[in-house]
TIMARBA-863708 format. One record per residue: residue number from 1; residue in three letters; x, y, z of N, C-alpha, C in turn. Coordinates in nm, 4 decimals, m for minus. Layout:
<nodes>
<NUM,"ALA",<X,Y,Z>,<X,Y,Z>,<X,Y,Z>>
...
</nodes>
This chain:
<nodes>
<1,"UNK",<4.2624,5.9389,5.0223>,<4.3712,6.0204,4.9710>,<4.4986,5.9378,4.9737>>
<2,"UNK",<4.5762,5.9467,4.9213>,<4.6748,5.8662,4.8300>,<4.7898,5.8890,4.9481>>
<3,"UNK",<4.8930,6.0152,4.9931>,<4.9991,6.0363,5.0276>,<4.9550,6.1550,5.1119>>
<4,"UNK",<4.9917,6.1989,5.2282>,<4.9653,6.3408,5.2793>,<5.1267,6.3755,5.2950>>
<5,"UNK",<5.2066,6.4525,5.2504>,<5.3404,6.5010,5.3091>,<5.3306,6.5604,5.4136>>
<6,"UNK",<5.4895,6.6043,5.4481>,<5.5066,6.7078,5.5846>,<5.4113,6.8098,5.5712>>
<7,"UNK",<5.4020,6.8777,5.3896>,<5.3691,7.0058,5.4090>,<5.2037,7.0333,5.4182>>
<8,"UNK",<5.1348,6.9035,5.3765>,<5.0436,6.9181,5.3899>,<5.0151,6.8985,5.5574>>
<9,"UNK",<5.1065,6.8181,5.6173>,<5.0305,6.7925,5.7756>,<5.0829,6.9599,5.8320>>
<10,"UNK",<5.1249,7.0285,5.7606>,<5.1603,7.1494,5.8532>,<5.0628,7.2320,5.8042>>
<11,"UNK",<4.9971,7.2523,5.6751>,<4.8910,7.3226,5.6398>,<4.7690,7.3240,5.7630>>
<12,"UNK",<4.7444,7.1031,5.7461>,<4.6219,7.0694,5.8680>,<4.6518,7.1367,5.9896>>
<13,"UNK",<4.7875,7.1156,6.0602>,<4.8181,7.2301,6.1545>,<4.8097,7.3277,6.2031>>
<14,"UNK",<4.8324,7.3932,6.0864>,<4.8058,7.5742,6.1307>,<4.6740,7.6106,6.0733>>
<15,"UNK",<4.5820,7.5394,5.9950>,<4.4293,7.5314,5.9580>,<4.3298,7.5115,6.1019>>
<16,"UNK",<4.4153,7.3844,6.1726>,<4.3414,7.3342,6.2872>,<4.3112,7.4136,6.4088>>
<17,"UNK",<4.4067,7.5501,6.4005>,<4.4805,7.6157,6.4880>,<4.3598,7.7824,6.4392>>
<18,"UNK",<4.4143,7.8053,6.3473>,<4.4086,7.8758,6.2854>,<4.2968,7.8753,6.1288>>
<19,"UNK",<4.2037,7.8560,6.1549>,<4.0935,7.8204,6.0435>,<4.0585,7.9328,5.9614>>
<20,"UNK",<4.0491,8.0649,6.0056>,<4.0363,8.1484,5.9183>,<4.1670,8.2566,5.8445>>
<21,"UNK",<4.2639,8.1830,5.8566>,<4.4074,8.2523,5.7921>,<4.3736,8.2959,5.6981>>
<22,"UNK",<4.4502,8.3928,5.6144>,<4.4240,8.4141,5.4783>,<4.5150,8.2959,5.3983>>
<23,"UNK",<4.4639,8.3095,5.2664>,<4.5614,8.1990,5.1957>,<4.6970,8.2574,5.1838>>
<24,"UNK",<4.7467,8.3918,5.1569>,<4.8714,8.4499,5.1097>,<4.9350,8.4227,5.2558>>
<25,"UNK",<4.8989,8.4240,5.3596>,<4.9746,8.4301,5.4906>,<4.9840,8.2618,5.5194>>
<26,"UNK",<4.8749,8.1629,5.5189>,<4.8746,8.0303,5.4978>,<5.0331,8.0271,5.3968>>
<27,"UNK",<4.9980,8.0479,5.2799>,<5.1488,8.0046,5.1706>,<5.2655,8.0623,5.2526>>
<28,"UNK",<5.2903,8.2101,5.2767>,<5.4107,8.2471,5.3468>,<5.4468,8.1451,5.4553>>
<29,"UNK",<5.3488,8.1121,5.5168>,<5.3909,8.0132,5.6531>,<5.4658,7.8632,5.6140>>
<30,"UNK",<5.3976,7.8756,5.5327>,<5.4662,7.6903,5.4508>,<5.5537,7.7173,5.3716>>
<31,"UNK",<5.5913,7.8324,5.3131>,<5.6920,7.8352,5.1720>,<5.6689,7.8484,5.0475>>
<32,"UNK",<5.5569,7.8088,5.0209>,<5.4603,7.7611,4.8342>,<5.4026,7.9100,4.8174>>
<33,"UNK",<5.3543,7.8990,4.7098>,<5.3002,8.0103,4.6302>,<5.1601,8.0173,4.6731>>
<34,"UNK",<5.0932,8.0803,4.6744>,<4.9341,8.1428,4.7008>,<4.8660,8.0017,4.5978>>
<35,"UNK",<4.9178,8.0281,4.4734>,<4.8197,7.8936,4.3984>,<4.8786,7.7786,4.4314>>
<36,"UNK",<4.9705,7.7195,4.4967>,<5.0463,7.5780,4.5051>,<4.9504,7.5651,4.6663>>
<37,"UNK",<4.9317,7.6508,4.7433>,<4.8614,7.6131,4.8765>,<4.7395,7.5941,4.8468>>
<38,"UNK",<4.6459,7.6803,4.7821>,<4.5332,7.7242,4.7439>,<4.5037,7.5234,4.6682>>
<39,"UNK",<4.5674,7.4616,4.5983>,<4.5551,7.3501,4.5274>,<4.5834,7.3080,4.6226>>
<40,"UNK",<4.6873,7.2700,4.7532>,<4.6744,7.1053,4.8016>,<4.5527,7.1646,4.9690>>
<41,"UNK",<4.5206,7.3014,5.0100>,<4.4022,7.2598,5.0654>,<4.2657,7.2751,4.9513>>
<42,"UNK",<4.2547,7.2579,4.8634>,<4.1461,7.2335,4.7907>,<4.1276,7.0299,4.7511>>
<43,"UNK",<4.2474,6.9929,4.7118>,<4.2850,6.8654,4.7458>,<4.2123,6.8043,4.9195>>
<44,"UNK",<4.2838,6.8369,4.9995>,<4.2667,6.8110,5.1405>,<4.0464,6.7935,5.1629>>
<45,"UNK",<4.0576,6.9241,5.0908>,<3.8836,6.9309,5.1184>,<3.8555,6.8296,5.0108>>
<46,"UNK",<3.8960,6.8036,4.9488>,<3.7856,6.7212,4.8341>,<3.8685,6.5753,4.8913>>
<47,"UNK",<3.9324,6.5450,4.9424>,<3.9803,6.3970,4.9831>,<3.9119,6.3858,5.1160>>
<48,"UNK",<3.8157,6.4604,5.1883>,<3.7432,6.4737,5.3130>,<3.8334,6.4814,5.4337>>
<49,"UNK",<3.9423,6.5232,5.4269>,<4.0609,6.5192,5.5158>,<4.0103,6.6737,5.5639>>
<50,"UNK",<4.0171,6.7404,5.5373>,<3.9404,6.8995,5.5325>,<3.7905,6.8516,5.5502>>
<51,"UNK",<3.7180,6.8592,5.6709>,<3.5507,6.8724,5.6452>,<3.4894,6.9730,5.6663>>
<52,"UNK",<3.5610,7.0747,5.7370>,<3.4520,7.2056,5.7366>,<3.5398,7.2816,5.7706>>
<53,"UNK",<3.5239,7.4005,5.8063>,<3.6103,7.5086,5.9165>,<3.4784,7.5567,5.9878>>
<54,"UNK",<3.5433,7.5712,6.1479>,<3.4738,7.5990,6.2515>,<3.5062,7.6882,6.3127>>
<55,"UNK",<3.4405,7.7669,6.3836>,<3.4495,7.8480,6.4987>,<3.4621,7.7926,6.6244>>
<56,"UNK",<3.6191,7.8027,6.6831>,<3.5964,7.7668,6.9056>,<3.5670,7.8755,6.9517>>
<57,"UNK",<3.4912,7.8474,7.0005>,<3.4199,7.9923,7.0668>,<3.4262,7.9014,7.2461>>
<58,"UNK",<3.5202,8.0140,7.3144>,<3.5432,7.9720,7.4351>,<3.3874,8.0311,7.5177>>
<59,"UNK",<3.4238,7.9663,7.6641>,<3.3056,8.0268,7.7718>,<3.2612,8.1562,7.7874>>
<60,"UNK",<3.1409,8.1592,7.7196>,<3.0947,8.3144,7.7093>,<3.0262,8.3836,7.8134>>
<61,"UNK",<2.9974,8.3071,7.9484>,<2.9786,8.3845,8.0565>,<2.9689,8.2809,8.1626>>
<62,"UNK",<3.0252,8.3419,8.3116>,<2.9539,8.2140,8.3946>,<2.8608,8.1688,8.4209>>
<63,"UNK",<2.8472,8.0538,8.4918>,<2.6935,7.9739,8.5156>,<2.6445,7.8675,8.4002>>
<64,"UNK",<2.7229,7.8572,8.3298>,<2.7043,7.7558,8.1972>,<2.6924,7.6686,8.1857>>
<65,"UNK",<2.6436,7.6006,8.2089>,<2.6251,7.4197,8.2614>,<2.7135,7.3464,8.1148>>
<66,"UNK",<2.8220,7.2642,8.2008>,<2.9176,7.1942,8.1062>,<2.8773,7.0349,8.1450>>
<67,"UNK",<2.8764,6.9996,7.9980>,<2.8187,6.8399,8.0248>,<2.9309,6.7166,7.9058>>
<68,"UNK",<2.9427,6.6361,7.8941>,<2.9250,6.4976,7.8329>,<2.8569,6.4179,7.7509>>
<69,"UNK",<2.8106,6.4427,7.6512>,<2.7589,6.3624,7.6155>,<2.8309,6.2096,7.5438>>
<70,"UNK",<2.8113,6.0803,7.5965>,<2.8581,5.9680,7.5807>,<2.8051,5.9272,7.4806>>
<71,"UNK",<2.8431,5.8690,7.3412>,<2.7676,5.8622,7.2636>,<2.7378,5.7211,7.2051>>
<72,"UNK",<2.6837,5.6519,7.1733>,<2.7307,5.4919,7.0918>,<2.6445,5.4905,6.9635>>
<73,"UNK",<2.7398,5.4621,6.8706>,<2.6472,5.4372,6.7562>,<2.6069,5.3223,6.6858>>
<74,"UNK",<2.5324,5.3368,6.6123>,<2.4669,5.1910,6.5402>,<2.5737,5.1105,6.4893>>
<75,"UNK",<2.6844,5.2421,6.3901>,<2.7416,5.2073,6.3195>,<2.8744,5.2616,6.3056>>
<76,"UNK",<2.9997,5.2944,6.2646>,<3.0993,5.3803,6.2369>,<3.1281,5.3677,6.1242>>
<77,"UNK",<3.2255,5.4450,6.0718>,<3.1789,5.6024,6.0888>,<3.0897,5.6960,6.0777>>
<78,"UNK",<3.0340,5.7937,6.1249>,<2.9283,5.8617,6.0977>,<2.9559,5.9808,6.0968>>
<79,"UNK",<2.9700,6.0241,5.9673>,<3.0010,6.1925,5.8968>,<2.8912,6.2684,5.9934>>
<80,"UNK",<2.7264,6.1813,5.9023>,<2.6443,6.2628,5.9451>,<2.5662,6.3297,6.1059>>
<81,"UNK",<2.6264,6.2479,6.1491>,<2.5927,6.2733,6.3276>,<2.7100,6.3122,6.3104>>
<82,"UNK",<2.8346,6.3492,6.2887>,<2.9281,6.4924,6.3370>,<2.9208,6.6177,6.2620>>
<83,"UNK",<2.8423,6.5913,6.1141>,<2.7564,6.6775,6.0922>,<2.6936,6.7674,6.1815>>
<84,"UNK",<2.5520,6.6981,6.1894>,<2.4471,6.7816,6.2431>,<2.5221,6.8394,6.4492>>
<85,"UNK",<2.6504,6.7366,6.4315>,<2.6681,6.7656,6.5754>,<2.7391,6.9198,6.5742>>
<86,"UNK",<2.7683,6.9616,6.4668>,<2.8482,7.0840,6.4055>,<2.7766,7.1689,6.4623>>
<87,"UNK",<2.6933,7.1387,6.3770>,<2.5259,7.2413,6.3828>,<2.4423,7.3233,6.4794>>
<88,"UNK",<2.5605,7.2233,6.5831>,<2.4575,7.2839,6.7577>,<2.5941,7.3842,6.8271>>
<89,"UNK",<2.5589,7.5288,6.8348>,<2.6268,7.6357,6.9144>,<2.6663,7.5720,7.0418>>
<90,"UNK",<2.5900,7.4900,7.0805>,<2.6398,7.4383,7.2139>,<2.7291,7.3779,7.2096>>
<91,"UNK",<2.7728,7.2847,7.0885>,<2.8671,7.1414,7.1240>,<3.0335,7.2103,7.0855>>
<92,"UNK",<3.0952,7.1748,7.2194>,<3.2456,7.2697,7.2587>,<3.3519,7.1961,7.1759>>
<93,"UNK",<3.3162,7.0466,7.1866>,<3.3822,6.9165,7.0936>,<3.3891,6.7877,7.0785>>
<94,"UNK",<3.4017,6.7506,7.0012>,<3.3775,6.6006,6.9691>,<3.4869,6.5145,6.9608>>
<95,"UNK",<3.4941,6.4092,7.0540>,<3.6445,6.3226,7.0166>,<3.5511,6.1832,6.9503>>
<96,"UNK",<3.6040,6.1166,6.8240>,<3.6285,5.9653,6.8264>,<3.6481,5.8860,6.9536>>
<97,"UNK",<3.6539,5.7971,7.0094>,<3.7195,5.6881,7.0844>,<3.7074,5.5405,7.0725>>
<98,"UNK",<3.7968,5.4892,7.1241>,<3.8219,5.3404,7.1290>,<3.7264,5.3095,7.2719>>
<99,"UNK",<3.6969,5.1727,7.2407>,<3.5839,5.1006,7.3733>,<3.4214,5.1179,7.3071>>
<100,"UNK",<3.3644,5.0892,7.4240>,<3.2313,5.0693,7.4234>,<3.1851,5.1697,7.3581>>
<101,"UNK",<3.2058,5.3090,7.3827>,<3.1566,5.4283,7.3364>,<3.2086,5.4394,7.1751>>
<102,"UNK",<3.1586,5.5634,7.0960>,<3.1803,5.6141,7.0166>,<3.2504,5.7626,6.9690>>
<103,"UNK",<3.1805,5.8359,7.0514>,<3.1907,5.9671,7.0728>,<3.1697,6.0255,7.2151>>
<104,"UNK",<3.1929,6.1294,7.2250>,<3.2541,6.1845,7.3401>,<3.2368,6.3285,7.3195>>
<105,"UNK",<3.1083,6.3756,7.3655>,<3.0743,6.5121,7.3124>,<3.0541,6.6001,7.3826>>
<106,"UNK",<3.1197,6.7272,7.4064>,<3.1858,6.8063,7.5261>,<3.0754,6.9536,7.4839>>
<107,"UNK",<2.9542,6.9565,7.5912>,<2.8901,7.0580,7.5063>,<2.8753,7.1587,7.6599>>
<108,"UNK",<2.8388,7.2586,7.6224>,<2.7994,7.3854,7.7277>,<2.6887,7.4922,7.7238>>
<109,"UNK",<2.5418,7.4805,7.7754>,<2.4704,7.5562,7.7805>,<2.3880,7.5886,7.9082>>
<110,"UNK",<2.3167,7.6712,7.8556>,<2.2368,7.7609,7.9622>,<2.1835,7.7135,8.0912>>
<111,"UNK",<2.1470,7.6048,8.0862>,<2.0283,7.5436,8.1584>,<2.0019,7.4171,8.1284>>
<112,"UNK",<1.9596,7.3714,8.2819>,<1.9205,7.1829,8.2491>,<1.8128,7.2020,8.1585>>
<113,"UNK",<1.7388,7.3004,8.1271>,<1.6194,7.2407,7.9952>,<1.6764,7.2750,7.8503>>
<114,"UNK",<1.8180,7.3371,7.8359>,<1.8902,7.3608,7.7227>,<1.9423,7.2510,7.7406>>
<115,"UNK",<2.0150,7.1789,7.8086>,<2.0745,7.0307,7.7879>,<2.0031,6.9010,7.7826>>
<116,"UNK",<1.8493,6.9090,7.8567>,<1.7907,6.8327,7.7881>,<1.6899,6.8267,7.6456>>
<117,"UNK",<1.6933,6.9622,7.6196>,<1.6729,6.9628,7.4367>,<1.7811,6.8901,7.3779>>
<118,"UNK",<1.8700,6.9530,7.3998>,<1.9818,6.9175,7.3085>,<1.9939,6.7671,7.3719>>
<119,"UNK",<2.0298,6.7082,7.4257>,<2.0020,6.5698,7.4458>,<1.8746,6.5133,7.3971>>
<120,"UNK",<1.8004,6.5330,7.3484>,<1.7032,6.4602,7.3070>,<1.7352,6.4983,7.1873>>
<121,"UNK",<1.7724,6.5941,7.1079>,<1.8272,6.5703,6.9985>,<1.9290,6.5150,6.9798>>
<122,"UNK",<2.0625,6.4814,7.0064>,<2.1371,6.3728,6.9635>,<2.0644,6.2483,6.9999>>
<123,"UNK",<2.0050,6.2004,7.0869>,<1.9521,6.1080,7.1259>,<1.8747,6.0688,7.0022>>
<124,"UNK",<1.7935,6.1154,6.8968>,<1.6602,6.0972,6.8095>,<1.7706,6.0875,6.6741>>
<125,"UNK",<1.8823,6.1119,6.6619>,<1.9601,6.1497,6.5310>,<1.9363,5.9879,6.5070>>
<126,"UNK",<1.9772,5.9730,6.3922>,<1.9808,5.8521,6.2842>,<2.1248,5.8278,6.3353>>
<127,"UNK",<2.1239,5.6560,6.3885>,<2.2450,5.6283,6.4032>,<2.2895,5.6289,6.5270>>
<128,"UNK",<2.2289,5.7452,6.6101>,<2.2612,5.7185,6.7614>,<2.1716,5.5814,6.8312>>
<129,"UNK",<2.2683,5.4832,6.8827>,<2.1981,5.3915,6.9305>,<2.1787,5.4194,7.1282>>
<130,"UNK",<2.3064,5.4917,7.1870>,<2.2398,5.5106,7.3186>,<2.3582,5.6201,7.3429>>
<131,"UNK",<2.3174,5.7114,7.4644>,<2.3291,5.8485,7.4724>,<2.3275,5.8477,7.6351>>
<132,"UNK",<2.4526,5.9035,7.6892>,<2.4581,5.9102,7.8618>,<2.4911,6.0340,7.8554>>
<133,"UNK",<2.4638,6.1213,7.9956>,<2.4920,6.2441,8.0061>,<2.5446,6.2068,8.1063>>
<134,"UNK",<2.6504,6.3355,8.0995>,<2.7381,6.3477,8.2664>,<2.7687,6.4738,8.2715>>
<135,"UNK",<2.6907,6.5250,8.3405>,<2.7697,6.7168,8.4203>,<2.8570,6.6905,8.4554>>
<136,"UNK",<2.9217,6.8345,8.4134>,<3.0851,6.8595,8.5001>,<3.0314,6.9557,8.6404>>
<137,"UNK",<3.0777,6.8879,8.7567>,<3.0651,6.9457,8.8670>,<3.1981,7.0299,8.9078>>
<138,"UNK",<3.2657,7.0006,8.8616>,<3.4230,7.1055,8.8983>,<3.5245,7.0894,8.7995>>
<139,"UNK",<3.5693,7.1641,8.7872>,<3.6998,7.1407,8.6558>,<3.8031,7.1704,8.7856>>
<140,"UNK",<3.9088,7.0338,8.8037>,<4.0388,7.0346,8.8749>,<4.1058,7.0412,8.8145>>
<141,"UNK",<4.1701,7.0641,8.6980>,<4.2824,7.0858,8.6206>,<4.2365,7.1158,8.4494>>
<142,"UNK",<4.2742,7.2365,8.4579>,<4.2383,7.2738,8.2989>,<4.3448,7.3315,8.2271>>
<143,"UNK",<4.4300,7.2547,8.0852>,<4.5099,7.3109,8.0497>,<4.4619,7.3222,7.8876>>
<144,"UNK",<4.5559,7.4400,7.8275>,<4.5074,7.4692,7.7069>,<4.6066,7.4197,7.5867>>
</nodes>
């Protein structure tokens, strides 16, 4: 994509925040017309700057086993392993990073045999070259 302005980084903003806005309340928030917003996030999605809209769905009960997954890949970038990483109810989020690693994948489920499915599936994806797990044993500081 060519140029992103202010108004588009404030669209990504309150999109990032806020993913299921309506468009008329999206435009009121920025200033533009229903069709002037409606065109630069249709832009945004077709320049892949926009890749999906998601659901955060916070901790839905206690006892949830919260883990890490460390990720390294063959190659960068890889749409399709943050794809299919979409795909899994479990995975809370995914960062990029700089260093050895690649990804950094913050997931939460039921049980050590729900985290080792799901670890053996990122593990088998196309592209994952090696895969560390790390439980969270205590959260000392959690801010939102």
């Amino acid at each position: 994509m060519q140029d992103i302005d202010a108004i588009d980084r404030t669209i990504l903003s309150i999109l990032s925040r806020e993913a299921r806005i309506p468009m008329k309340s999206l435009a009121g928030r920025i200033g533009l017309s229903r069709s002037a917003t409606t065109e630069r996030v249709t832009r945004l999605e077709k320049a892949g700057i926009i890749r999906g809209y998601r659901a955060d769905i916070g901790q839905l009960e206690e006892g949830q086993i919260q883990a890490f997954l460390l990720v390294t890949l063959q190659r960068t970038p890889s749409i399709g392993v943050l794809d299919r990483l979409a795909g899994f109810s479990s995975v809370r989020k995914v960062s990029s990073v700089s260093g050895q690693l690649d990804l950094v994948v913050e997931v939460e489920v039921g049980s050590i045999n729900a985290l080792n499915e799901l670890r053996n599936e990122v593990a088998t994806m196309d592209n994952v070259e090696d895969l560390t797990t790390s439980i969270v044993l205590r959260r000392g500081i959690e801010r939102s």
